[in-house]
N, C-alpha and C positions, 0 to 999 in steps of 0.2 A: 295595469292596463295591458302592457305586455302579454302576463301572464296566463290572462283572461282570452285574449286573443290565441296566444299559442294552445289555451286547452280544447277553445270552441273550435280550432282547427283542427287537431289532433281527433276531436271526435268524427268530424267531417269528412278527415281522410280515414279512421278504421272503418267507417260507415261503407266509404265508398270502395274498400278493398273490398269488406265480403259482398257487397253488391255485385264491384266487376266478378269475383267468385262464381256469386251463383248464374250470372251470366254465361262464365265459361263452361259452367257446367251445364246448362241448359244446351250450350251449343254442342256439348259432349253427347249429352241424350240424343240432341238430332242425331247428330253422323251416324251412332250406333241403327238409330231407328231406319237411319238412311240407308246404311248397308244392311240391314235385315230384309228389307224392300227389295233392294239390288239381289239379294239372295234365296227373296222368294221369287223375284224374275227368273231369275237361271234356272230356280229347280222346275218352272213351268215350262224352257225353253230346252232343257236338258230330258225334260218326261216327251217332249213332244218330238225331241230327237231320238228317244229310245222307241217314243210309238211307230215311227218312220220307220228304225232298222228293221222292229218286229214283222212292218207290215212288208216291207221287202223281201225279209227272207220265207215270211209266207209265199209270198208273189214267186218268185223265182222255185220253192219247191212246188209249185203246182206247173208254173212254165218249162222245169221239166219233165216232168212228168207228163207232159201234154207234148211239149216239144217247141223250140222256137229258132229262131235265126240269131246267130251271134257273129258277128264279125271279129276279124283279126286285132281290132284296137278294140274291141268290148260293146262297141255300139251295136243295142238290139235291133231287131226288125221284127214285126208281129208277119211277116209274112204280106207284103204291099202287092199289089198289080202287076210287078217284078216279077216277085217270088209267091211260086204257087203250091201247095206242100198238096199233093194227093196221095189219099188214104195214110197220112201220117207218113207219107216218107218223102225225102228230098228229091228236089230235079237230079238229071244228072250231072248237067251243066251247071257249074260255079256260077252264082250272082254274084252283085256288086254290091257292096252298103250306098246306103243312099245318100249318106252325109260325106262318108271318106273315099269312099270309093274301093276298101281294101274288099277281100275275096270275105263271101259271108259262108259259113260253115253250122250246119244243122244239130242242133242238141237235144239228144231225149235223154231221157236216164234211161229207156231200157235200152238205148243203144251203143249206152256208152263203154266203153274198156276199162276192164275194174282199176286203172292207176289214176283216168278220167271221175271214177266215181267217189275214190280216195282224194284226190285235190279238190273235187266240190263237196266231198262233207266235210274235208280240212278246212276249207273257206266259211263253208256256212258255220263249222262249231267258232271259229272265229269271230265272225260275226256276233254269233251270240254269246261270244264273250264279253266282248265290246258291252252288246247291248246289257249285259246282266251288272257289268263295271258302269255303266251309266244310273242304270236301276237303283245301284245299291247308292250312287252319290245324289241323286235325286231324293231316296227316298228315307236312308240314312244318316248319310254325313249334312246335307244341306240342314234338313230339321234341326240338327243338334247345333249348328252356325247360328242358325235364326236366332234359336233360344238363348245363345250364349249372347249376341248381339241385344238382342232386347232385357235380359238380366239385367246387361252392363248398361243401357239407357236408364231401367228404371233406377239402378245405383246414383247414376250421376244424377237425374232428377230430384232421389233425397236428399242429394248432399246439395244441389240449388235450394229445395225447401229449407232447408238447417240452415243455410248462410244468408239466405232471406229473414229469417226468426230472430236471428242470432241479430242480423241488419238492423231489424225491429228493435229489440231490446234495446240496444247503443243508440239507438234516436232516443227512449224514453227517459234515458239516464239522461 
């Protein structure tokens, strides 16, 4: 009787190992899946921070080229009720920024001093550096994350199916 006993357990419990098993593994495939998700967030919110930078540094080579207000702490002004830019050139008198208060100071590029003109294409190639290191982890490195994420779910998902099988089997015995 015992003995009968200890086998019909002994089945019970290998049964219920590969079951907890292919459980574990099932919850393995989630996470994988989970952060494949999580990583095609980013590459959506990382492309949509690259479209920003592009569309800025567009923005800013047309503003100077047109010409516009920049204040001493960076804050722009398109030129308000203040400040009145006729035929493309500044007052004589210093404005105010209208958030800070500091002195705002007129930018064109053709007016600017070739060492003014050097620190703003220094800024702007930087910029698009930036933007081209975002590009390439957007459009590069994340893809290959994904894939490697979702590989490794469908791994662990076979190896649920196998210890499920395997489950089966040891119940028919």
């Amino acid at each position: 009787m015992l003995r009968l006993f200890a086998k019909w357990w002994a089945k019970r419990r290998y049964v219920w190992k590969e079951e907890f098993e292919a459980a574990v593994h099932e919850l393995n495939a989630k996470a994988a899946l989970s952060q494949a998700k999580d990583k095609r967030d980013l590459m959506a919110q990382v492309s949509k921070e690259a479209d920003a930078i592009e569309a800025r540094i567009a923005e800013l080579v047309k503003k100077e080229e047109k010409g516009f207000w920049l204040c001493e702490n960076g804050h722009e002004s398109n030129g308000s009720k203040d400040v009145r830019i006729v035929s493309g050139h500044p007052p004589a008198d210093p404005k105010q920024c209208e958030k800070c208060g500091a002195t705002l100071k007129f930018v064109k590029r053709s007016e600017m001093t070739g060492q003014e003109q050097y620190e703003s294409d220094k800024e702007r190639n930087e910029a698009e550096k930036v933007l081209q290191s975002k590009r390439d982890y957007a459009e590069k490195q994340l893809p290959e994350e994904i894939k490697q994420h979702e590989t490794t779910a469908s791994h662990f998902q076979r190896q649920a199916a196998q210890s499920r099988a395997f489950a089966d089997r040891l119940r028919k015995l």
